[in-house]
N, CA, C and O atoms as CSV, one atom per row, in Angstrom:
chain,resi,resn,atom,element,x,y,z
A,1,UNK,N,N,0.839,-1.176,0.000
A,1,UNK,CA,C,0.000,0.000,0.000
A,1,UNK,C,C,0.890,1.247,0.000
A,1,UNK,O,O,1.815,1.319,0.809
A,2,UNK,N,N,0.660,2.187,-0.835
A,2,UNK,CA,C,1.644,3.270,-1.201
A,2,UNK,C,C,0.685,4.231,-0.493
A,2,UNK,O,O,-0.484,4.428,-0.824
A,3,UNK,N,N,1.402,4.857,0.623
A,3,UNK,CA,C,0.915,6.185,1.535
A,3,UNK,C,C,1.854,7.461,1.250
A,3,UNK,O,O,2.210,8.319,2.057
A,4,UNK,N,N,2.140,7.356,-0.044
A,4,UNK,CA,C,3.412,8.669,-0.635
A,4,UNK,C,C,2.909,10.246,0.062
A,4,UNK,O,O,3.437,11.031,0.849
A,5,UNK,N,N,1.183,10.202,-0.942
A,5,UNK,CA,C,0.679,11.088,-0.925
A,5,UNK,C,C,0.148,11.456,1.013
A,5,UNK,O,O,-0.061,12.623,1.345
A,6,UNK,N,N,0.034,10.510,1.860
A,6,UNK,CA,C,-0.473,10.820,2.987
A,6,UNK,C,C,0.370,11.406,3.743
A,6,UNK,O,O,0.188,12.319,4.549
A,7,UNK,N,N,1.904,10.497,3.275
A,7,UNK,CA,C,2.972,11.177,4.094
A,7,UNK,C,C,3.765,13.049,3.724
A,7,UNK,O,O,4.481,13.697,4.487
A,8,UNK,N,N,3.168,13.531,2.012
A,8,UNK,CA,C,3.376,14.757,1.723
A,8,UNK,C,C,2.625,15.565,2.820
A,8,UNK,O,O,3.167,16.282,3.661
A,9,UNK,N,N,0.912,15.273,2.641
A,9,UNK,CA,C,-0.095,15.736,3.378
A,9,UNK,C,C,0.370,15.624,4.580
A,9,UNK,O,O,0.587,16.770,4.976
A,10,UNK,N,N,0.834,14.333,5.940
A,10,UNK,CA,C,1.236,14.906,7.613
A,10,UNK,C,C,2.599,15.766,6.884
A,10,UNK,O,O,2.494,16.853,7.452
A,11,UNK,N,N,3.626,15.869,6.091
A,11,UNK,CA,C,4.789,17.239,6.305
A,11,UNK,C,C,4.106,18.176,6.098
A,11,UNK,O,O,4.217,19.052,6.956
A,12,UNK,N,N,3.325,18.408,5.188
A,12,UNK,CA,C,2.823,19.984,4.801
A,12,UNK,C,C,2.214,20.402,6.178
A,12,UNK,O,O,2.681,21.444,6.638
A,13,UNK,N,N,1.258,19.774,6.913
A,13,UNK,CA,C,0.380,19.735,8.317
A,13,UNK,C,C,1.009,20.234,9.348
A,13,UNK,O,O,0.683,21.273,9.922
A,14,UNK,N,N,2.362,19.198,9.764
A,14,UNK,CA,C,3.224,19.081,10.785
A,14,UNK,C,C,4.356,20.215,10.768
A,14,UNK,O,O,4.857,20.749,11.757
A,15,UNK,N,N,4.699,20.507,9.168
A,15,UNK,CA,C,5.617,21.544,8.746
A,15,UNK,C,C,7.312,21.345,8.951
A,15,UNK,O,O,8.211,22.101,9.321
A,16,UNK,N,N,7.262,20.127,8.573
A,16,UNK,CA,C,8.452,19.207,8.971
A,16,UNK,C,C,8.569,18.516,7.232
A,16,UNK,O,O,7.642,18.345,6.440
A,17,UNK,N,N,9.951,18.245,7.055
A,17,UNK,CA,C,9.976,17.163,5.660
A,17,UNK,C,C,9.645,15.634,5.479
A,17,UNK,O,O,9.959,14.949,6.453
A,18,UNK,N,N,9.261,15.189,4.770
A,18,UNK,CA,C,9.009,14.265,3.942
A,18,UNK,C,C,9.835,12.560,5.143
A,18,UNK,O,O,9.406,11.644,5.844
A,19,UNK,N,N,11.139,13.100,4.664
A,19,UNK,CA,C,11.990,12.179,5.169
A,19,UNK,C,C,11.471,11.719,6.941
A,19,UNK,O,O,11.495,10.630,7.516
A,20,UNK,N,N,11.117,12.826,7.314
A,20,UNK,CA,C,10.675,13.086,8.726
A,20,UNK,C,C,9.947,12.204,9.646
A,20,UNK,O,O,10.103,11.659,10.738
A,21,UNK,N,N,9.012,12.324,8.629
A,21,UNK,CA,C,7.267,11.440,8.598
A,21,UNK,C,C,7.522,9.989,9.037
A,21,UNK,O,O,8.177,9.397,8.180
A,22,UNK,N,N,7.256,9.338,9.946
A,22,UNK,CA,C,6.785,7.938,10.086
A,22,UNK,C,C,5.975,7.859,10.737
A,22,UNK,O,O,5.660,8.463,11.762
A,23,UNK,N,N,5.281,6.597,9.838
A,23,UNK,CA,C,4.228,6.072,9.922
A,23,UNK,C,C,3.930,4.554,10.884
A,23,UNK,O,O,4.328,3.456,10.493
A,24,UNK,N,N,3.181,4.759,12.153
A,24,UNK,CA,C,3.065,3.501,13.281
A,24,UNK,C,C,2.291,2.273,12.431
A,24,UNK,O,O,1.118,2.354,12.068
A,25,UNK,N,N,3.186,1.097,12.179
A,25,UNK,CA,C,2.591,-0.059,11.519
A,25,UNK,C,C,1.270,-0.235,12.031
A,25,UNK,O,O,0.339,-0.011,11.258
A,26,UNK,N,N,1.002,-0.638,13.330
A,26,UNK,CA,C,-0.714,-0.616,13.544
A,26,UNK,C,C,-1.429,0.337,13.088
A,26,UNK,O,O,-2.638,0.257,12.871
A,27,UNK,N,N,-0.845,1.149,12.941
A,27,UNK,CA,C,-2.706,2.374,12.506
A,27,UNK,C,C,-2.356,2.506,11.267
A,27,UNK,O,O,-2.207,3.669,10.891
A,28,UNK,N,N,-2.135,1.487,10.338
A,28,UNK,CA,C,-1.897,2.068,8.997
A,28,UNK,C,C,-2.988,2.201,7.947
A,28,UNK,O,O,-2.849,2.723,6.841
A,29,UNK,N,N,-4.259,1.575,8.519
A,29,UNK,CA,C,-5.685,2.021,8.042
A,29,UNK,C,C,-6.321,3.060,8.333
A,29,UNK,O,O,-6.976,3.707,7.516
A,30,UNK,N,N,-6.175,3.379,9.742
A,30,UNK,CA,C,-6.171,4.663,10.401
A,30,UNK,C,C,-6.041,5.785,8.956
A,30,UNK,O,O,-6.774,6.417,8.195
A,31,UNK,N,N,-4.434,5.486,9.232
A,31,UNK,CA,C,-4.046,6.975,8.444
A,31,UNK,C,C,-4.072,6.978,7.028
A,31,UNK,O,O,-3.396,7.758,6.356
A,32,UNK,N,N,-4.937,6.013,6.497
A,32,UNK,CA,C,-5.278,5.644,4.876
A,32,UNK,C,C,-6.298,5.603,4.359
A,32,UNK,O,O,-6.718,5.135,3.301
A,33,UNK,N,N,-6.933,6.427,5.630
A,33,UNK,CA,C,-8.575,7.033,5.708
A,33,UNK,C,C,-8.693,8.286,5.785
A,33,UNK,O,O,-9.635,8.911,5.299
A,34,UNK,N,N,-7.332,8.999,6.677
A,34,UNK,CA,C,-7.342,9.887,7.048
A,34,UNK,C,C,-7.125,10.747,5.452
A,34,UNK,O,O,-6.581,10.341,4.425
A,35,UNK,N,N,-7.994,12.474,5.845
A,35,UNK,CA,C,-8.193,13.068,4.339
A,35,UNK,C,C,-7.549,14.241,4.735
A,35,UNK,O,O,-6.556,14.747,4.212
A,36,UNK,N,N,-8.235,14.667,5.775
A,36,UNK,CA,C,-8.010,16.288,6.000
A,36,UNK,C,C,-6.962,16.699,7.109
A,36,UNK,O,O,-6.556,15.889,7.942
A,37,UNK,N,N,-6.628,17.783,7.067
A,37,UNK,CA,C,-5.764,18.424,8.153
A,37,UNK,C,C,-6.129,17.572,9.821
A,37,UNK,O,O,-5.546,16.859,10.639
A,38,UNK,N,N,-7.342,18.153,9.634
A,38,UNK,CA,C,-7.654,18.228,11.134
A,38,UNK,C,C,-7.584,16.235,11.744
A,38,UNK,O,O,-7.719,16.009,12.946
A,39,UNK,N,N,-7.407,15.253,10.921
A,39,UNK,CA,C,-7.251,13.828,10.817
A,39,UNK,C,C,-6.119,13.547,11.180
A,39,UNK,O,O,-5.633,12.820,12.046
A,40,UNK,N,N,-5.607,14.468,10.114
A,40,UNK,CA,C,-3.744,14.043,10.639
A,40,UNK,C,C,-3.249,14.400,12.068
A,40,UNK,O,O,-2.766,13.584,12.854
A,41,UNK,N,N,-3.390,15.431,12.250
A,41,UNK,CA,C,-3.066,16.384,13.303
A,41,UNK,C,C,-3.714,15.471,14.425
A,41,UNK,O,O,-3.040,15.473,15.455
A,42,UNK,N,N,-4.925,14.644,14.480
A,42,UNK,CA,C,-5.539,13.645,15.411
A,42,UNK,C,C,-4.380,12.589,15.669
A,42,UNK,O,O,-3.649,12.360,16.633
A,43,UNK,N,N,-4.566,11.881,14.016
A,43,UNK,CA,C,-3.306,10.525,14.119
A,43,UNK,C,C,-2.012,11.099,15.101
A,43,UNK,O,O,-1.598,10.465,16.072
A,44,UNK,N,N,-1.405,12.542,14.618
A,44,UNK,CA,C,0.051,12.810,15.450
A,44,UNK,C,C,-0.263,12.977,16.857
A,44,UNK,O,O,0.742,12.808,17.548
A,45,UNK,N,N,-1.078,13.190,17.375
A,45,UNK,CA,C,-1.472,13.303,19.041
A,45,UNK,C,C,-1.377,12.201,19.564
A,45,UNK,O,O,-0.612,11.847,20.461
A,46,UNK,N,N,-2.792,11.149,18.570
A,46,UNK,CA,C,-2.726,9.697,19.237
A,46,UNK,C,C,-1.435,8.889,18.996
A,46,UNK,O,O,-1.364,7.746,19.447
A,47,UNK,N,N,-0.497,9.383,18.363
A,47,UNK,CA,C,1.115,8.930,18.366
A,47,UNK,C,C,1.166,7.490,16.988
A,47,UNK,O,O,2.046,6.631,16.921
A,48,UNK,N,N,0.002,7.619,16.082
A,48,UNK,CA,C,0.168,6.920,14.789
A,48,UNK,C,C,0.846,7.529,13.865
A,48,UNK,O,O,0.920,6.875,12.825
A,49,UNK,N,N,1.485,8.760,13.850
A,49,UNK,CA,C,2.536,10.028,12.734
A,49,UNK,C,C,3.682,10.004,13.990
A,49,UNK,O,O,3.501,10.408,15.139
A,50,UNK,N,N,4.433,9.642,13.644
A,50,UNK,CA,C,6.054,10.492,14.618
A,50,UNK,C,C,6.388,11.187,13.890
A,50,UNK,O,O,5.996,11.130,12.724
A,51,UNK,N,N,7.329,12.191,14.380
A,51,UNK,CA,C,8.387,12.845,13.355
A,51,UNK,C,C,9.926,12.489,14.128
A,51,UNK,O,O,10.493,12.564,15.219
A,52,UNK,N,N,10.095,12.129,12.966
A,52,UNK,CA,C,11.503,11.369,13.231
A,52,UNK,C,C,12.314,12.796,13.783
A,52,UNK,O,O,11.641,13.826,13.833
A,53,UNK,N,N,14.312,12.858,14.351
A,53,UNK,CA,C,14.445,13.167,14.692
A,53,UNK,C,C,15.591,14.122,13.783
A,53,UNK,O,O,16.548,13.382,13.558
A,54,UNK,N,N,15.767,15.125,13.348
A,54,UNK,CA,C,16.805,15.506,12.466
A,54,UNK,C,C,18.208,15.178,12.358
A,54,UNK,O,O,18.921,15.696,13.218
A,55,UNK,N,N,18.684,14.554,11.636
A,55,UNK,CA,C,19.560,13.803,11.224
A,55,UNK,C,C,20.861,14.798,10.334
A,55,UNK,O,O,20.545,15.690,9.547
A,56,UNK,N,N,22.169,14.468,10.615
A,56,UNK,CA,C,22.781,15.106,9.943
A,56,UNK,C,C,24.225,15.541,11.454
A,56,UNK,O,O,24.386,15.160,12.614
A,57,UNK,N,N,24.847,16.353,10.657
A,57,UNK,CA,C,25.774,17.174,11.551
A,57,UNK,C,C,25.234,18.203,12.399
A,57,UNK,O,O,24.266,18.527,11.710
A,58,UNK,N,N,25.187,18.955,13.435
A,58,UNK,CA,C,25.086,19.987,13.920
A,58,UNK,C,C,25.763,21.395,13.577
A,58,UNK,O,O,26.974,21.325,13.367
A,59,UNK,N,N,25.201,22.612,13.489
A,59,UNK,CA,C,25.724,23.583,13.395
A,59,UNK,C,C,26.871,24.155,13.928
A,59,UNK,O,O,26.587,24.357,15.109
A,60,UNK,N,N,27.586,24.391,13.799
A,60,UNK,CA,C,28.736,24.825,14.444
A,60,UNK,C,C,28.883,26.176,14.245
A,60,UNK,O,O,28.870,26.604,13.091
A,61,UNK,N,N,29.051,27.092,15.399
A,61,UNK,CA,C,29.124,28.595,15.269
A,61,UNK,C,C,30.189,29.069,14.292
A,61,UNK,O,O,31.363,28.771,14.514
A,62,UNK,N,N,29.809,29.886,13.080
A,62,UNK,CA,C,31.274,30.438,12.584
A,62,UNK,C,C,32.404,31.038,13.240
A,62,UNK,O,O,32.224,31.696,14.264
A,63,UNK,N,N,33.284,30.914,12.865
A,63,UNK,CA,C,35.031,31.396,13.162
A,63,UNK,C,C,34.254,32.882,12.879
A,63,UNK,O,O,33.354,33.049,12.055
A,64,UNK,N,N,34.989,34.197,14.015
A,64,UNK,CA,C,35.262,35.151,13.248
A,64,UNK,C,C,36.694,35.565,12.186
A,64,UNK,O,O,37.744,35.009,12.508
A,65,UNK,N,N,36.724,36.239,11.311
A,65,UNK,CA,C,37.218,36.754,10.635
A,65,UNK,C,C,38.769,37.006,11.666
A,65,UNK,O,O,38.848,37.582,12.752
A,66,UNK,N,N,39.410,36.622,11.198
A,66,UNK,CA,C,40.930,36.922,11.507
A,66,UNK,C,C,41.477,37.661,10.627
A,66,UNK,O,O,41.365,37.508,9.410
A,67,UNK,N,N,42.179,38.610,11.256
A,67,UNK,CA,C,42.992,39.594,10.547
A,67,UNK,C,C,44.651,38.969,10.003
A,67,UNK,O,O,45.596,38.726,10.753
A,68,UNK,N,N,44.623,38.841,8.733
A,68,UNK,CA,C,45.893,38.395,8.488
A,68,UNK,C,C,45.924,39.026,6.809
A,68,UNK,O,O,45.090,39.721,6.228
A,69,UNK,N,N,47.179,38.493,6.355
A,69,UNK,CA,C,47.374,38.975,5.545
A,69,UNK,C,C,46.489,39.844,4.306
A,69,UNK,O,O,46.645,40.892,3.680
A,70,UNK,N,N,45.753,39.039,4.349
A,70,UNK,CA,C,44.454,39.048,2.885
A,70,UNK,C,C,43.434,40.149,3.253
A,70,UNK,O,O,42.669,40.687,2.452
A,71,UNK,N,N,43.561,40.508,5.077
A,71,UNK,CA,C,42.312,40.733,5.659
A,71,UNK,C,C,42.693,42.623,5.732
A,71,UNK,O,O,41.787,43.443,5.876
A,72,UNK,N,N,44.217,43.035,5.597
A,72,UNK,CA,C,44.425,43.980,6.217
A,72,UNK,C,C,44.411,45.438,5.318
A,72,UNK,O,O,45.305,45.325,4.479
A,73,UNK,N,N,43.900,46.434,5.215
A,73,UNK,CA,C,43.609,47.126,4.646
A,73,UNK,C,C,44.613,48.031,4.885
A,73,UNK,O,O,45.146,48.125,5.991
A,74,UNK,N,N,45.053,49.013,3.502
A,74,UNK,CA,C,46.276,49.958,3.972
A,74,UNK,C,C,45.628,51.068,3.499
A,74,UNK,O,O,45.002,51.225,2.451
A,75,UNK,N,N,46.003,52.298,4.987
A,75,UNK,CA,C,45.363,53.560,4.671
A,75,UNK,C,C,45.958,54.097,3.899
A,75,UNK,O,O,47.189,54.107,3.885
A,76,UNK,N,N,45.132,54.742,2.970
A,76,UNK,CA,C,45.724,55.144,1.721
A,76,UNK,C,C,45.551,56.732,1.999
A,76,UNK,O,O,44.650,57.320,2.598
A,77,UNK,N,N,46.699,57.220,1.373
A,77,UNK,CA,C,47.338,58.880,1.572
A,77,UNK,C,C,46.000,59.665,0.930
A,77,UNK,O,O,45.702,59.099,-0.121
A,78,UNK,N,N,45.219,60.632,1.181
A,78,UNK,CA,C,44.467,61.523,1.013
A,78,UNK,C,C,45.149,62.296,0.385
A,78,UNK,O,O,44.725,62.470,-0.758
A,79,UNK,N,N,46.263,62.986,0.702
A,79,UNK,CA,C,47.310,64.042,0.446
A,79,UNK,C,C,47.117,64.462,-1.589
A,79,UNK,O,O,46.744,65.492,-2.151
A,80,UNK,N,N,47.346,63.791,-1.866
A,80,UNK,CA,C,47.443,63.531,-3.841
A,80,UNK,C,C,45.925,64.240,-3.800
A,80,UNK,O,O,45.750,65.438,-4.022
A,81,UNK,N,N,45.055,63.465,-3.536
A,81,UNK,CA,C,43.913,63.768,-4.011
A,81,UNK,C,C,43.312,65.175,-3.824
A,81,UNK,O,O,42.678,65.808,-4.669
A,82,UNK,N,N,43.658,65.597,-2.420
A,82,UNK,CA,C,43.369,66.682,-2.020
A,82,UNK,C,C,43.942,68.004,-2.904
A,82,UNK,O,O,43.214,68.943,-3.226
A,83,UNK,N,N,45.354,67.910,-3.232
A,83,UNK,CA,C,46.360,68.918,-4.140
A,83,UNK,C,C,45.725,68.784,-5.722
A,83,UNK,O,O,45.828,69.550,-6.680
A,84,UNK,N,N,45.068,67.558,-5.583
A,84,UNK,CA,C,44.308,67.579,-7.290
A,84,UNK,C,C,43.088,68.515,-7.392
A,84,UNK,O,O,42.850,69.385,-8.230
A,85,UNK,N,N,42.247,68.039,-6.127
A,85,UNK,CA,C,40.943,69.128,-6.263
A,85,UNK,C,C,41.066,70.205,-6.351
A,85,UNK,O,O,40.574,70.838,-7.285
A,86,UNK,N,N,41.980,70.906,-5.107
A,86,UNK,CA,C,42.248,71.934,-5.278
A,86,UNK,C,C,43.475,72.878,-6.378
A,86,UNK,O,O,43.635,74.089,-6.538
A,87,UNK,N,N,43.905,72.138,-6.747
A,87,UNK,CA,C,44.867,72.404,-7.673
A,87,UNK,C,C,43.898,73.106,-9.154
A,87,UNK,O,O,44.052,74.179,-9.738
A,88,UNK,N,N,43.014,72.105,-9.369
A,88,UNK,CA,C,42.223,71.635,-10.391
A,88,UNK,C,C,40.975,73.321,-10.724
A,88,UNK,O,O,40.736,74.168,-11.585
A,89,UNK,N,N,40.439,72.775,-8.932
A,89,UNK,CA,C,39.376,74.496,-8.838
A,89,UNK,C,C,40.876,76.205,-9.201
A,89,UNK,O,O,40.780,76.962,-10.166
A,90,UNK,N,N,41.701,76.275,-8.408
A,90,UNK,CA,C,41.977,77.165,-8.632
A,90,UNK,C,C,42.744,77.552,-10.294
A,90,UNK,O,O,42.588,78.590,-10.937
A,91,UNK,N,N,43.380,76.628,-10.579
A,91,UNK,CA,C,43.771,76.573,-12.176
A,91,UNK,C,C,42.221,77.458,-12.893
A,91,UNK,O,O,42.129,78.589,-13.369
A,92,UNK,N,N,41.177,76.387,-12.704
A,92,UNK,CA,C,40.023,77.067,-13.863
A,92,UNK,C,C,39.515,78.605,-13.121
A,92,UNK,O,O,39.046,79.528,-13.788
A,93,UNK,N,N,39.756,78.665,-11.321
A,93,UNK,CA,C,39.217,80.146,-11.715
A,93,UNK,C,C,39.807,81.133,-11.910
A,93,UNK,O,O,39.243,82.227,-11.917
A,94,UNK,N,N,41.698,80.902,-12.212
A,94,UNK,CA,C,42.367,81.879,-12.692
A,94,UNK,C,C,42.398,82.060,-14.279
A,94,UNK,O,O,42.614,83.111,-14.883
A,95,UNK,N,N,42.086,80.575,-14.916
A,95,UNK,CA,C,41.509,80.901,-16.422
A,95,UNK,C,C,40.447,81.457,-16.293
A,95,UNK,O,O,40.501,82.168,-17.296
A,96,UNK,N,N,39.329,81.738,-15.747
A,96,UNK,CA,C,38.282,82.267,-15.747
A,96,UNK,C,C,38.981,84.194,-15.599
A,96,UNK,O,O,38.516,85.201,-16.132
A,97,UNK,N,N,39.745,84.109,-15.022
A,97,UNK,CA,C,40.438,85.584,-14.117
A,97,UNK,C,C,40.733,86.600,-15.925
A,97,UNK,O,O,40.406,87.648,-16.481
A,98,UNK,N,N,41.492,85.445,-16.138
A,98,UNK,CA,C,42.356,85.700,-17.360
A,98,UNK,C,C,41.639,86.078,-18.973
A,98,UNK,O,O,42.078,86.746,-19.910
A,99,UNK,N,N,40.451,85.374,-18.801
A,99,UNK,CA,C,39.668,85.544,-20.105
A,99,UNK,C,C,38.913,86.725,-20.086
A,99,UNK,O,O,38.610,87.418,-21.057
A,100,UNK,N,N,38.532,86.964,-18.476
A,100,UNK,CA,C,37.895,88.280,-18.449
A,100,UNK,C,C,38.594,89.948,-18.536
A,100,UNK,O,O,38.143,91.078,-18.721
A,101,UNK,N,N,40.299,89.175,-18.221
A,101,UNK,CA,C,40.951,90.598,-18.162
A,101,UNK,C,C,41.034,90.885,-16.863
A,101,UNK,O,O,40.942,92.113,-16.836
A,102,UNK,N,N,41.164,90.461,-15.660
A,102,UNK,CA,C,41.526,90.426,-14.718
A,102,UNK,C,C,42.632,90.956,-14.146
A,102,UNK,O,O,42.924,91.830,-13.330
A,103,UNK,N,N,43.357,89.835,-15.100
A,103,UNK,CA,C,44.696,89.640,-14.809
A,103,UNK,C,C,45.139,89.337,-16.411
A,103,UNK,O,O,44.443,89.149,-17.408
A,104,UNK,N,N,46.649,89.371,-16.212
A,104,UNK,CA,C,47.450,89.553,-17.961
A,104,UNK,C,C,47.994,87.817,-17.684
A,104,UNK,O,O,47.848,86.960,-16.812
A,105,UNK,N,N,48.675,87.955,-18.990
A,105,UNK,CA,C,49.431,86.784,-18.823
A,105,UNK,C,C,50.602,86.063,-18.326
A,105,UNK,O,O,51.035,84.917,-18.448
A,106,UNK,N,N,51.077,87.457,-17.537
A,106,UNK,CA,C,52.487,87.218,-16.607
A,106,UNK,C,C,52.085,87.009,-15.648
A,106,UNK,O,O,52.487,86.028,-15.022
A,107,UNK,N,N,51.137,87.842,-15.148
A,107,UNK,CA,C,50.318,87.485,-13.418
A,107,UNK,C,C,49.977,86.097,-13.786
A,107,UNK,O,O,50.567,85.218,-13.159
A,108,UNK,N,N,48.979,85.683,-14.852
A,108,UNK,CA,C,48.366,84.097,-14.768
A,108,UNK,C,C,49.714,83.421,-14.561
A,108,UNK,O,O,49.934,82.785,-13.530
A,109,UNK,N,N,50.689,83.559,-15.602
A,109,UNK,CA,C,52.062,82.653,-15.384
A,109,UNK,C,C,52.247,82.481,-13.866
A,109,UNK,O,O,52.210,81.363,-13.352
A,110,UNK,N,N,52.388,83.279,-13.365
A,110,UNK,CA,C,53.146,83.753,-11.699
A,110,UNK,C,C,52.323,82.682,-10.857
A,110,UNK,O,O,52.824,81.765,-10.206
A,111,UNK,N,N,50.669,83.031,-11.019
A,111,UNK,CA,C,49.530,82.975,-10.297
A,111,UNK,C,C,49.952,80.912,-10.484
A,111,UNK,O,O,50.222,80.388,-9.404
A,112,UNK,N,N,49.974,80.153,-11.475
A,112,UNK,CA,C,49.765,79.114,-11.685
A,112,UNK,C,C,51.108,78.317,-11.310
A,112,UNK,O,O,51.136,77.098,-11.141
A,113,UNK,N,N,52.358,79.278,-11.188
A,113,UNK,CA,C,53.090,78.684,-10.287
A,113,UNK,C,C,53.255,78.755,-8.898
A,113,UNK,O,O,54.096,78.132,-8.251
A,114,UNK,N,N,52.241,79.707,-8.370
A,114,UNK,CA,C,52.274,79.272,-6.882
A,114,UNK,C,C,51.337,78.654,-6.204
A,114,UNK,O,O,51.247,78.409,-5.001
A,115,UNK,N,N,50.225,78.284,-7.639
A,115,UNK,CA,C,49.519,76.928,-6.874
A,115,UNK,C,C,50.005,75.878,-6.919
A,115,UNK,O,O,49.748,74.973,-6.126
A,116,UNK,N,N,51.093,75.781,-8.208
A,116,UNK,CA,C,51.841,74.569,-8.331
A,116,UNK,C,C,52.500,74.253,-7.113
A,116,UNK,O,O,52.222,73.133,-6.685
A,117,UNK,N,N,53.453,75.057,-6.299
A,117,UNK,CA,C,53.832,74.987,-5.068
A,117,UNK,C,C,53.068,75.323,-3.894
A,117,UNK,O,O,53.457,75.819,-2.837
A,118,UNK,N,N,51.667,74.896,-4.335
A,118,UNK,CA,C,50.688,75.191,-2.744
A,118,UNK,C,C,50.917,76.279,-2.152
A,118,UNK,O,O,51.094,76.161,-0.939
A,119,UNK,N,N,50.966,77.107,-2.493
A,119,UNK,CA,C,51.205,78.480,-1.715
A,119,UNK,C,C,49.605,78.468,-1.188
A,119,UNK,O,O,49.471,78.833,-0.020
A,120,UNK,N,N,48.412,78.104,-1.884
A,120,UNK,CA,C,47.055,79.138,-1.461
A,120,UNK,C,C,46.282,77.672,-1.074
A,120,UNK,O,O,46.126,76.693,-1.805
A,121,UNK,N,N,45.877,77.858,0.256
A,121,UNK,CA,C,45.015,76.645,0.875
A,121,UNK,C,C,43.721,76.470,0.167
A,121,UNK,O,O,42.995,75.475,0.160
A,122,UNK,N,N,43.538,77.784,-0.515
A,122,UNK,CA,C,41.599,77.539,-0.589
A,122,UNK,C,C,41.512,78.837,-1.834
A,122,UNK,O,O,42.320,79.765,-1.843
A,123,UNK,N,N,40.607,78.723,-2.647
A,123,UNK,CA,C,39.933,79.743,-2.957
A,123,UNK,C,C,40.141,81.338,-2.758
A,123,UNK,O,O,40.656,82.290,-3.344
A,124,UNK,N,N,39.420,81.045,-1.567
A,124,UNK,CA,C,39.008,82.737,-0.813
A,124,UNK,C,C,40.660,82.788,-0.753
A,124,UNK,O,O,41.087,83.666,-1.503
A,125,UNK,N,N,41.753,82.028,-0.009
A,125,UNK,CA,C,42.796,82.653,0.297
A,125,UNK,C,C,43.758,83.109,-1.007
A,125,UNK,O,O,44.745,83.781,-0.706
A,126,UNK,N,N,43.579,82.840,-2.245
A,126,UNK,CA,C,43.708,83.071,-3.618
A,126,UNK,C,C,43.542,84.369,-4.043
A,126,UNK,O,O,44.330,85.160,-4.563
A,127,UNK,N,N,41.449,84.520,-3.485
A,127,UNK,CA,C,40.814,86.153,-3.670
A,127,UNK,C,C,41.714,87.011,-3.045
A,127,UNK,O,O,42.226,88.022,-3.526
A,128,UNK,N,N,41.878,86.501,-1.860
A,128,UNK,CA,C,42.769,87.474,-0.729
A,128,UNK,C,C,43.979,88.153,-1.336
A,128,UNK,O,O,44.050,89.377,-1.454
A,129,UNK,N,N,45.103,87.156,-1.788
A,129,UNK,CA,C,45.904,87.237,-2.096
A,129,UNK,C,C,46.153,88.316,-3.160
A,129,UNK,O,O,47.015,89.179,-2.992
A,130,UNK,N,N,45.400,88.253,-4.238
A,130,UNK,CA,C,44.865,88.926,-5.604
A,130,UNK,C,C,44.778,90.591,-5.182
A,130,UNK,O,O,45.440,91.521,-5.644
A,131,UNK,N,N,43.589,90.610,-4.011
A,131,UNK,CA,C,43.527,91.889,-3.798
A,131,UNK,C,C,44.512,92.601,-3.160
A,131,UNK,O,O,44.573,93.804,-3.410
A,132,UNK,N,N,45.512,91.988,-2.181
A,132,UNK,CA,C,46.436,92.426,-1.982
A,132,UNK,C,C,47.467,93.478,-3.181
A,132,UNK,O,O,48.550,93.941,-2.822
């Protein structure tokens, strides 16, 4: 007698797998009558459905993360990037200076070598400078 389908019906019920499911040799008419939820859920009380016991290895807590070679991150210099942005803004607003007549082309010369050597932290200290 093939109880395939009875034993899908107690996992879906019980909410347990397939493999799980056994079936008590005496009540095996019992549960080959049985249709609905509320049947099965009877058979597993009166102890004709067991659910077997989970089988397999146990979980084992993961390792944390060790710091070693692969793991170690190197702070990387800000410095470059920073002399680019700003390098970058003041270059275009002394071309901007220059197209309007601002300034000539010996001041721009002058002006673009002393951002080359960081002379001006910022902007405004650039304006400053200018009006001087």
């Amino acid at each position: 007698m093939n109880l395939g389908k009875k034993k899908e019906l107690a996992a879906k019920v019980l909410k347990v797998g397939k493999k799980r499911i056994v079936f008590n040799e005496e009540n095996l008419n019992e549960i080959k009558e049985a249709i609905t939820r509320q049947d099965i859920l009877d058979l597993h009380k009166s102890g004709a459905i067991r659910i077997r016991e989970i089988s397999g290895r146990k979980k084992i807590e993961r390792r944390k993360n060790r710091r070693r070679t692969g793991k170690i991150k190197k702070n990387v210099n800000n410095r470059k990037a920073e002399y680019v942005v700003i390098t970058r803004k003041l270059r275009k607003f002394t071309r901007g200076l220059a197209r309007t007549g601002a300034i000539n082309k010996e001041e721009n010369r002058e002006i673009r070598k002393q951002i080359r050597s960081r002379k001006f932290k910022s902007k405004r200290n650039l304006k400053e400078s200018l009006e001087k």
